[in-house]
VMD Tcl script that draws the C-alpha trace (Angstrom):
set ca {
  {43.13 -65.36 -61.15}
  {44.60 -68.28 -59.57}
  {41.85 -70.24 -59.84}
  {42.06 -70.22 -63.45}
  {45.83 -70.60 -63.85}
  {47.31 -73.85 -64.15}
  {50.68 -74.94 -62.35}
  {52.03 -75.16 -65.96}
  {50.68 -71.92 -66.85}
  {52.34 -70.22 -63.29}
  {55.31 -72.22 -64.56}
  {56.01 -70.66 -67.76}
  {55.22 -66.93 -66.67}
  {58.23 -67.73 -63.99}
  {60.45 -68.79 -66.55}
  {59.10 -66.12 -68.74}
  {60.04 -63.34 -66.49}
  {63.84 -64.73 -65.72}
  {64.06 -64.30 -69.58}
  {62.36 -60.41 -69.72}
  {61.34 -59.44 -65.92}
  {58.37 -56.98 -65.97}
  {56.97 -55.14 -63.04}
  {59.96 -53.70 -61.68}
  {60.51 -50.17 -63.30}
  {63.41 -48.86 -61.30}
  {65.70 -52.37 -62.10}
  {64.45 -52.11 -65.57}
  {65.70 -48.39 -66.04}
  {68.64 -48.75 -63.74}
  {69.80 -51.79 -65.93}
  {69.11 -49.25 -68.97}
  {71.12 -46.72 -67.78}
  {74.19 -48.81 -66.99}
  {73.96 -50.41 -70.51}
  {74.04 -46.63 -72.13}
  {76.56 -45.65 -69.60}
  {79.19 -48.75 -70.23}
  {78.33 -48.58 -74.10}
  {79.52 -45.02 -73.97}
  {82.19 -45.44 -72.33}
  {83.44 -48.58 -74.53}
  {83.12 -46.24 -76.88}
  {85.75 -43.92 -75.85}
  {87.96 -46.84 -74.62}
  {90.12 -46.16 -77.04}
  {91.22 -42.62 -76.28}
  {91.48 -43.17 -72.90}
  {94.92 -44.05 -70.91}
  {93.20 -46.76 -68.95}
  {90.51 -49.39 -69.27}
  {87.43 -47.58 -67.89}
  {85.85 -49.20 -64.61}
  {82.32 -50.22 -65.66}
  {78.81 -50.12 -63.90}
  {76.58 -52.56 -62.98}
  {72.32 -51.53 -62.60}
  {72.46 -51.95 -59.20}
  {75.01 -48.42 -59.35}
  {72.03 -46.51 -60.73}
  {69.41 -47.34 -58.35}
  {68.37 -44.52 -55.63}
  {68.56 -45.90 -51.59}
  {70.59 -48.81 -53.13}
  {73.52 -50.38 -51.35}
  {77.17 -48.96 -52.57}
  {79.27 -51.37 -54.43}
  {81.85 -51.97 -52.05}
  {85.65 -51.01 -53.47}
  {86.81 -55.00 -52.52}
  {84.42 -56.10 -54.84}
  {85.66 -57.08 -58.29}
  {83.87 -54.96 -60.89}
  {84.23 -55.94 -64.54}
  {86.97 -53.75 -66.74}
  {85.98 -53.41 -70.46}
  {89.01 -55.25 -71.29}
  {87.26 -58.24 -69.20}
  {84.02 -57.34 -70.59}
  {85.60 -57.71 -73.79}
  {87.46 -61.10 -73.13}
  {83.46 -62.27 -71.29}
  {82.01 -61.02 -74.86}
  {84.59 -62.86 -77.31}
  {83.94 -66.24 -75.32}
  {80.27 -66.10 -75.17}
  {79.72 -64.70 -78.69}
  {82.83 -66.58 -80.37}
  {84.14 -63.54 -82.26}
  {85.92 -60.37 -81.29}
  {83.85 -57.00 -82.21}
  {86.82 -55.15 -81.83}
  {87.09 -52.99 -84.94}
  {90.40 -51.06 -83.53}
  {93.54 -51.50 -85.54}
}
mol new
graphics top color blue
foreach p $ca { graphics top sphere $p radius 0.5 }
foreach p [lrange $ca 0 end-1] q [lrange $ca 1 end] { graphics top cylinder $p $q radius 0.2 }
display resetview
């Protein structure tokens, strides 16, 4: 196979995969599962006293590496604020 791909060829399958990245099941699912999980709880962010503590994929992966507590994790008020200045509108539909 790498006789008949080019270096421009091997170039844009890199790029490619930082875009979608195939091949690796158990980031692909974990990264699933923390969307679904953080979406949820977004969801309920309203009814709840404090802003819930979101997870990253790397949370959902088995033999993985603990998040350590010092590390700064993203709060869906942050995740909010992150959203608004990428997207340039709020999707807040709370009143």
């Amino acid at each position: 196979m790498l006789d008949e791909l080019t270096p421009e060829q091997l170039d844009e399958w890199l790029a490619y995969w930082e875009l979608e990245p195939f091949g690796c099941t158990w980031h692909q699912s974990s990264m699933l599962a923390a969307v679904v999980h953080n979406v949820g709880l977004l969801a309920l962010s309203p009814y709840l006293e404090k802003a819930p503590e979101l997870l990253t994929g790397d949370e959902f992966l088995p033999n993985a590496k603990p998040v350590a507590k010092t590390e700064k994790r993203l709060d869906a008020k942050a995740f909010e604020e992150m959203a608004k200045a990428q997207y340039g509108h709020n999707r807040d539909t709370r009143n």
